[in-house]
VORONU-658657 format. One record per residue (C-alpha): x, y, z; residue in three letters. Coordinates in Angstrom, 1 decimal. Layout:
+--------+--------+--------+--------+
:      u :      v :      w : residu :
+--------+--------+--------+--------+
:      X :      Y :      Z :    ala :
...
+--------+--------+--------+--------+
END
This chain:
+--------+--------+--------+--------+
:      u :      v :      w : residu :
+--------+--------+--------+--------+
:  -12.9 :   -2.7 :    3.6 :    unk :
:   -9.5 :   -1.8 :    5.3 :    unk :
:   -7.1 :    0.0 :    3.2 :    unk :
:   -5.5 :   -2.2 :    0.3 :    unk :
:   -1.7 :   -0.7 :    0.9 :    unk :
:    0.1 :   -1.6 :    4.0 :    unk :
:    3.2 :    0.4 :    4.9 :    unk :
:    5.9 :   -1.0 :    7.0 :    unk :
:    5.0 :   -0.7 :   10.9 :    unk :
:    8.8 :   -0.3 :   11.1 :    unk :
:   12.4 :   -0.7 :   10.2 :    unk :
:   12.9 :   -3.7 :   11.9 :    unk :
:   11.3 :   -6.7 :   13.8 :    unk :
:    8.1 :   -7.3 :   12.9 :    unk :
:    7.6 :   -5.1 :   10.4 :    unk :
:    3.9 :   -6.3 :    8.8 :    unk :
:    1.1 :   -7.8 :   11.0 :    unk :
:   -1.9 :   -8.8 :    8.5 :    unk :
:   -4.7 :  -10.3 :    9.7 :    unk :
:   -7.9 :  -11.9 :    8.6 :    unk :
:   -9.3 :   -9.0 :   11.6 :    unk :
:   -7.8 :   -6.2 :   10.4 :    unk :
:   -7.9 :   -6.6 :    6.8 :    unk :
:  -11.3 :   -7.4 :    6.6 :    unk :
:  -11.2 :  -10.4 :    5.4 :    unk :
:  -11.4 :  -14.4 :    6.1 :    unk :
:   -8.6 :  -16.3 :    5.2 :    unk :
:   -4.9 :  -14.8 :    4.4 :    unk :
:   -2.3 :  -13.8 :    7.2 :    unk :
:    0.6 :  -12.5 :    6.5 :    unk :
:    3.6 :  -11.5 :    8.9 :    unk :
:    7.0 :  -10.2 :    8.1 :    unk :
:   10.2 :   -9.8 :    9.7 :    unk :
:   13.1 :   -7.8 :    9.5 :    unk :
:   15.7 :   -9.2 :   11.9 :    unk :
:   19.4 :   -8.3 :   13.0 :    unk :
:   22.1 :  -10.9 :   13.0 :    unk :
:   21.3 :  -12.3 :   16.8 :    unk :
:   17.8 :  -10.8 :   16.9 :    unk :
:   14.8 :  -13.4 :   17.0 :    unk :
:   11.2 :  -13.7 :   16.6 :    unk :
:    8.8 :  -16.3 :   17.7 :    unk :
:    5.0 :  -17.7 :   17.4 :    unk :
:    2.4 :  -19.7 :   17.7 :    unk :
:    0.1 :  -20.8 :   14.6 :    unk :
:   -3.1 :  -21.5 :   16.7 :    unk :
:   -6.1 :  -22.3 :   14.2 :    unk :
:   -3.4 :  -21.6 :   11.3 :    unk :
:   -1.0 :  -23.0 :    9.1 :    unk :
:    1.5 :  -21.7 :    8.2 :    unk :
:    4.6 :  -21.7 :    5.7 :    unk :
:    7.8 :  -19.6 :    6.6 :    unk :
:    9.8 :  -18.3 :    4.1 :    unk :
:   13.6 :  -17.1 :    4.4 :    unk :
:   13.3 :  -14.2 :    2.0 :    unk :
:   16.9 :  -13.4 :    2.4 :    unk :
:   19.7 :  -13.7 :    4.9 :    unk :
:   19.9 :  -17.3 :    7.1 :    unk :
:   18.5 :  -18.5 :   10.7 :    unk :
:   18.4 :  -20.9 :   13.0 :    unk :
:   14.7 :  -22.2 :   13.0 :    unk :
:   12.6 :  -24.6 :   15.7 :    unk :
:    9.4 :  -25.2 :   15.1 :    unk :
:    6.4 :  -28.1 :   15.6 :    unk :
:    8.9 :  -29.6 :   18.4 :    unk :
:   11.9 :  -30.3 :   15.7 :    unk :
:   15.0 :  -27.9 :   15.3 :    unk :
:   15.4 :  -27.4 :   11.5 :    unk :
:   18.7 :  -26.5 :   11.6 :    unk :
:   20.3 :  -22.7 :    9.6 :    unk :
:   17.2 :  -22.3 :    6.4 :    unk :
:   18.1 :  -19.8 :    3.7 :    unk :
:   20.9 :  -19.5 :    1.6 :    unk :
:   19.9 :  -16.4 :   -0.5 :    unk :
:   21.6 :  -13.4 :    0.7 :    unk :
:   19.6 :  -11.2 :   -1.7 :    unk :
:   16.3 :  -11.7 :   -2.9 :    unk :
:   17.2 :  -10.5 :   -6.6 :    unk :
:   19.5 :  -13.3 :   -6.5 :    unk :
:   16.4 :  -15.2 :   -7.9 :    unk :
:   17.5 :  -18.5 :   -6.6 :    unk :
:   15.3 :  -20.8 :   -4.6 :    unk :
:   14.4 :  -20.2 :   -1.3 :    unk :
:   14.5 :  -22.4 :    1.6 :    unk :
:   10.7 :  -22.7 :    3.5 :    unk :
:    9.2 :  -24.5 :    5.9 :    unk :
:    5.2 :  -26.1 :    6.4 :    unk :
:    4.2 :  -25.5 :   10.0 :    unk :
:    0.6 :  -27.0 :   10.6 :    unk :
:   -1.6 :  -25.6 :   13.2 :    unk :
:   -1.4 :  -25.5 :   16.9 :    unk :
:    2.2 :  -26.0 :   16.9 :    unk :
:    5.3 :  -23.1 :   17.8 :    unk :
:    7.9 :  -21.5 :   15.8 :    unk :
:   11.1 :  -19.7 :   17.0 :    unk :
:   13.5 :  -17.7 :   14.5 :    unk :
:   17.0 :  -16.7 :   15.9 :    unk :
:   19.0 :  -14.6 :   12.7 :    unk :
:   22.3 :  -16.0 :   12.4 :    unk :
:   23.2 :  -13.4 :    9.5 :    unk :
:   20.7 :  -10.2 :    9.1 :    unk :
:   17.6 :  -11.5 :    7.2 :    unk :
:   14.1 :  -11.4 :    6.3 :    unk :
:   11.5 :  -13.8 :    7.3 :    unk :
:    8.1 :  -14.4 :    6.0 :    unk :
:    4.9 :  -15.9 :    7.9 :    unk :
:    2.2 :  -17.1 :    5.6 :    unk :
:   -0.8 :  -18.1 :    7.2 :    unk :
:   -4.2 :  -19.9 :    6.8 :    unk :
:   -7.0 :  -21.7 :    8.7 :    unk :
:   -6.4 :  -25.3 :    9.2 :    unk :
:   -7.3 :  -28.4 :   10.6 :    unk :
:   -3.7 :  -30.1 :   10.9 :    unk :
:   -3.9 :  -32.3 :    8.0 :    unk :
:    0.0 :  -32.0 :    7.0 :    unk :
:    3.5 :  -32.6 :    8.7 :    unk :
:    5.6 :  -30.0 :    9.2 :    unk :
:    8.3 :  -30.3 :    6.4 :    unk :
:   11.1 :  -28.2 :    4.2 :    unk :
:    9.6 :  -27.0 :    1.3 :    unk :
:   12.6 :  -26.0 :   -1.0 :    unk :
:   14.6 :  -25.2 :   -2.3 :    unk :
:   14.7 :  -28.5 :   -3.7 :    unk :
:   12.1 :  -29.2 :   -5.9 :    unk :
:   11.6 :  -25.2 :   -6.6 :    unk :
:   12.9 :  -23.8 :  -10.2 :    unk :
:   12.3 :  -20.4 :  -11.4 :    unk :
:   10.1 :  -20.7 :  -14.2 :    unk :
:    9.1 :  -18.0 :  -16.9 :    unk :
:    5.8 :  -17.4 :  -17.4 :    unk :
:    4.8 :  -15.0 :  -20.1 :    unk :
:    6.5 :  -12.8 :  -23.2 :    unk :
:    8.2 :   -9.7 :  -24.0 :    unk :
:    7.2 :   -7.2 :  -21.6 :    unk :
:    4.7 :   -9.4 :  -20.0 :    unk :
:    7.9 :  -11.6 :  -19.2 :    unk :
:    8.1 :  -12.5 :  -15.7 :    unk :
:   10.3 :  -15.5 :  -13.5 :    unk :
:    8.3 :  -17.5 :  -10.6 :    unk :
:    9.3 :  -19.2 :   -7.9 :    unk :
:    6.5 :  -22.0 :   -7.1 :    unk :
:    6.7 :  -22.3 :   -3.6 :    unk :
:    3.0 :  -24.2 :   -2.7 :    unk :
:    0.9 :  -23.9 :   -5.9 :    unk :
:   -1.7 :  -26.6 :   -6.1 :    unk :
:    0.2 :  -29.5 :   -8.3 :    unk :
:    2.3 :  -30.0 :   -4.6 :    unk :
:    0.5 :  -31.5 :   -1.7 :    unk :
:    1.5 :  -29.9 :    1.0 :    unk :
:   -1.2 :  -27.6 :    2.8 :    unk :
:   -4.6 :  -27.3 :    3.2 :    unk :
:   -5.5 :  -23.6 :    1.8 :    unk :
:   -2.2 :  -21.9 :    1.3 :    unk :
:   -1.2 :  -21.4 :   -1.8 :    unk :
:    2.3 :  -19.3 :   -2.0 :    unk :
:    4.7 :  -18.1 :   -5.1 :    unk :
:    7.3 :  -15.9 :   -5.8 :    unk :
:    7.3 :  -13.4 :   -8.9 :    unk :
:   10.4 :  -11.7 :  -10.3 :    unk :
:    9.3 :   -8.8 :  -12.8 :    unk :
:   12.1 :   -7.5 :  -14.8 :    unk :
:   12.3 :   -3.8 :  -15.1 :    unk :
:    9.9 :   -2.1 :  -17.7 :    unk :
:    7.6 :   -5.3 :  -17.3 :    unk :
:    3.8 :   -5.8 :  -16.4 :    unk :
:    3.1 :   -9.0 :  -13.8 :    unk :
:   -0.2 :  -10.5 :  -12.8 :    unk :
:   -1.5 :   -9.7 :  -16.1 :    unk :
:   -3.5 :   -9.9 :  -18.0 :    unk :
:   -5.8 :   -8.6 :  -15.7 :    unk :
:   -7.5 :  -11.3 :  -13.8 :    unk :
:   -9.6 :  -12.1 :  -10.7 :    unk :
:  -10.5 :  -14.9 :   -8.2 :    unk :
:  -13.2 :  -13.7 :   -6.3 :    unk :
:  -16.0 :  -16.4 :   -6.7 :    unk :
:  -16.7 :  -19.6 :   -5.4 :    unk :
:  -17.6 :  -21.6 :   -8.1 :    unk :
:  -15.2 :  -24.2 :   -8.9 :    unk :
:  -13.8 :  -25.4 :  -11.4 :    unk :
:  -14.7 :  -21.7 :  -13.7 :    unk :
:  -12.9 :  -19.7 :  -10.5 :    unk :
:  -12.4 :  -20.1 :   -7.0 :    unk :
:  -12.6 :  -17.8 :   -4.3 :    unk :
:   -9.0 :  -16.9 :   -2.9 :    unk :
:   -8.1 :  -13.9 :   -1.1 :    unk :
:   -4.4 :  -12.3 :   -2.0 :    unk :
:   -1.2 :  -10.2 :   -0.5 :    unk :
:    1.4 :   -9.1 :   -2.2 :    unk :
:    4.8 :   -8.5 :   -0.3 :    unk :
:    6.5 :   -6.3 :   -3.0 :    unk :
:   10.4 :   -5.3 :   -3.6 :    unk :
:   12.1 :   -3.0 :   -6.0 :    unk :
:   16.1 :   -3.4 :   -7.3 :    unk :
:   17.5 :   -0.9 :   -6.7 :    unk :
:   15.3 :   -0.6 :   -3.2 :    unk :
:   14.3 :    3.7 :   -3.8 :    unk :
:   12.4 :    2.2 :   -6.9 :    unk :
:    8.9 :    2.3 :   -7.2 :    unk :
:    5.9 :    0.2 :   -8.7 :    unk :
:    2.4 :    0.4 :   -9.5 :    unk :
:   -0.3 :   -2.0 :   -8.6 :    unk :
:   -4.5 :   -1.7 :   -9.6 :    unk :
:   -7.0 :   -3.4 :   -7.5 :    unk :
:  -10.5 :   -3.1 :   -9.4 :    unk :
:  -13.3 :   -5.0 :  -10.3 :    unk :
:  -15.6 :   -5.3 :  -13.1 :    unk :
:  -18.4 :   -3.0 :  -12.1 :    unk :
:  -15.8 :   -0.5 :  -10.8 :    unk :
:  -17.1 :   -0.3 :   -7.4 :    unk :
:  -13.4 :   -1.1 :   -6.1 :    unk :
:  -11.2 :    0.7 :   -7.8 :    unk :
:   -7.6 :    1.7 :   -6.5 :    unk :
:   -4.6 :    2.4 :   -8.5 :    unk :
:   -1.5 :    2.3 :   -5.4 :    unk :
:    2.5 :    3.6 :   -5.6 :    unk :
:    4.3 :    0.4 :   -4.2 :    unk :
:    7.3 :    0.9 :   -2.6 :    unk :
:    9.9 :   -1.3 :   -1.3 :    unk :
:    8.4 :   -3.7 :    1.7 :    unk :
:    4.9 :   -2.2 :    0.9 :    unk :
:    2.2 :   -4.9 :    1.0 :    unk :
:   -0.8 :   -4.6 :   -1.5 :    unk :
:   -4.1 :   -6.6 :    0.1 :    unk :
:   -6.0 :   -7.9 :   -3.1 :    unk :
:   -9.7 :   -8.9 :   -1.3 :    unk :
:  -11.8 :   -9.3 :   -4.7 :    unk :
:  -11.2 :   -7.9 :   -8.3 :    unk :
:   -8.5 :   -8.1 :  -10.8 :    unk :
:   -4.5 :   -6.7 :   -9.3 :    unk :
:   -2.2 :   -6.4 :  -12.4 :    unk :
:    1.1 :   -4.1 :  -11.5 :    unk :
:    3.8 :   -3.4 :  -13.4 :    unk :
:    7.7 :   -2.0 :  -12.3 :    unk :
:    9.2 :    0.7 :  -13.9 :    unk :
:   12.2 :    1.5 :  -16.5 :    unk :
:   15.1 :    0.6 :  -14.2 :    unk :
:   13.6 :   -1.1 :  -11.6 :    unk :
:   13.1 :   -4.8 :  -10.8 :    unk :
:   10.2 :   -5.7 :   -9.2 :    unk :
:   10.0 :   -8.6 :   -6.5 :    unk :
:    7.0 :   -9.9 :   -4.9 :    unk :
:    6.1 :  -12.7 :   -3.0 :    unk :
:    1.9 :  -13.8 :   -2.9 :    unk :
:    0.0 :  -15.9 :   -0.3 :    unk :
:   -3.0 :  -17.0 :   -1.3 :    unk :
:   -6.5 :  -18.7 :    0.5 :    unk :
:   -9.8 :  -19.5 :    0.2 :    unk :
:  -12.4 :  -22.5 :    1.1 :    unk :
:  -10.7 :  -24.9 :   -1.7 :    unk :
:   -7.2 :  -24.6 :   -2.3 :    unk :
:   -7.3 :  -24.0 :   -6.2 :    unk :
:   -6.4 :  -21.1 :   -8.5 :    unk :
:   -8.9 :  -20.9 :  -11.1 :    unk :
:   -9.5 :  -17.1 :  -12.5 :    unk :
:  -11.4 :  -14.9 :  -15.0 :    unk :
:  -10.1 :  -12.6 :  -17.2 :    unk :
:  -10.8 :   -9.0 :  -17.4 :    unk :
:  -13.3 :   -9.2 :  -20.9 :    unk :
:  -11.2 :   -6.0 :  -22.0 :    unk :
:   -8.1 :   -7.5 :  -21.9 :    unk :
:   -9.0 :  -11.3 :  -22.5 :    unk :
:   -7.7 :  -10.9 :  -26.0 :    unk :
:   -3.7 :  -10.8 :  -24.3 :    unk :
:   -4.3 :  -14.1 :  -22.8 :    unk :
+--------+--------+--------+--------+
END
């Protein structure tokens, strides 16, 4: 198994490159990039779809033969308002030209090109909370399940407040068999508030044959292949975090840890 934490490559431009090849896996791509006002990046999705997300910062986007116009409004991700995205299907091209500095996501997953390309949000997205006192945590449903608008990705965006746990209770979704779990592969693209911060993230399974406890820093990515992934931020430091998810049926069913089942 290639190693779970992923550093930036660099500062700027394309600063993560994950691939089914290199980490090991089947499904999940992820891409990032880190671009100057005037700076651009491009692709092509090949055998992939794919959903871009502006993390922060605004561009002029073309992509699947359209022009899309200037996406993203959010300056700052901590802002925690919605962001603007766009479904790609495979086969088709993307170009990215930053008209302020900004920070562009590339989720990716094999497809057949069932689905239009289309703006996904921020209309339609509202931060929701999901859990309680220090278990508290605000998502952004990007491309969960309940909206038809992919074939495997499933995408979200989780805000941990400082002092707070997130993906937990501890949980997996490392089988296929549907509809008591489904089989989806996991990245994390993690940010801390103020950005020197630090998080913690475990990747372990059941039978402890993986089991890795990893110091996330800010524009770290966490690869989750199989096992249960909680993390949790700090005393002073907010935790951002944005997760692509995919696997052979585009549903998030999961297990609880038995240990910690109780907290559910």
């Amino acid at each position: 198994m290639a190693d779970l934490l992923r550093k930036p490559l660099t500062r700027d431009g394309l600063v993560h490159a994950v691939t089914p090849e290199n980490a090991g896996w089947r499904y999940v791509g992820f891409e990032l990039h880190r671009l100057a006002s005037g700076a651009a990046a491009s692709g092509l999705t090949q055998d992939r779809e794919a959903i871009l997300v502006m993390v922060e910062g605004r561009a002029q986007v073309q992509a699947a033969g359209q022009d899309w116009g200037v996406l993203g409004d959010r300056m700052d991700v901590f802002e925690r308002t919605a962001p603007h995205c766009l479904y790609i299907p495979p086969r088709q091209d993307w170009d990215v030209t930053a008209t302020t500095d900004c920070t562009v996501a590339i989720c990716l997953a094999p497809a057949k090109g069932g689905y239009p390309a289309r703006r996904l949000g921020p209309d339609g997205i509202t931060l929701t909370q999901r859990g309680t006192g220090s278990n508290t945590r605000w998502i952004n449903n990007i491309a969960m399940e309940d909206a038809d608008v992919a074939e495997s990705l499933l995408v979200t965006e989780v805000f941990t407040p400082a002092g707070n746990w997130s993906s937990y209770p501890s949980h997996r979704h490392d089988e296929d068999d549907y509809p008591r779990i489904t089989y989806l592969e996991e990245s994390y693209y993690h940010r801390l508030n103020p950005p020197q911060g630090f998080g913690i993230q475990r990747v372990y399974t059941d039978d402890g044959t993986l089991d890795e406890t990893m110091t996330v820093k800010n524009h770290d990515v966490v690869l989750v292949p199989r096992g249960h992934h909680p993390c949790a931020a700090p005393h002073g430091y907010e935790m951002y975090y944005l997760n692509v998810m995919a696997g052979p049926l585009r549903k998030w069913r999961f297990v609880a840890d038995p240990d910690h089942a109780w907290l559910m």
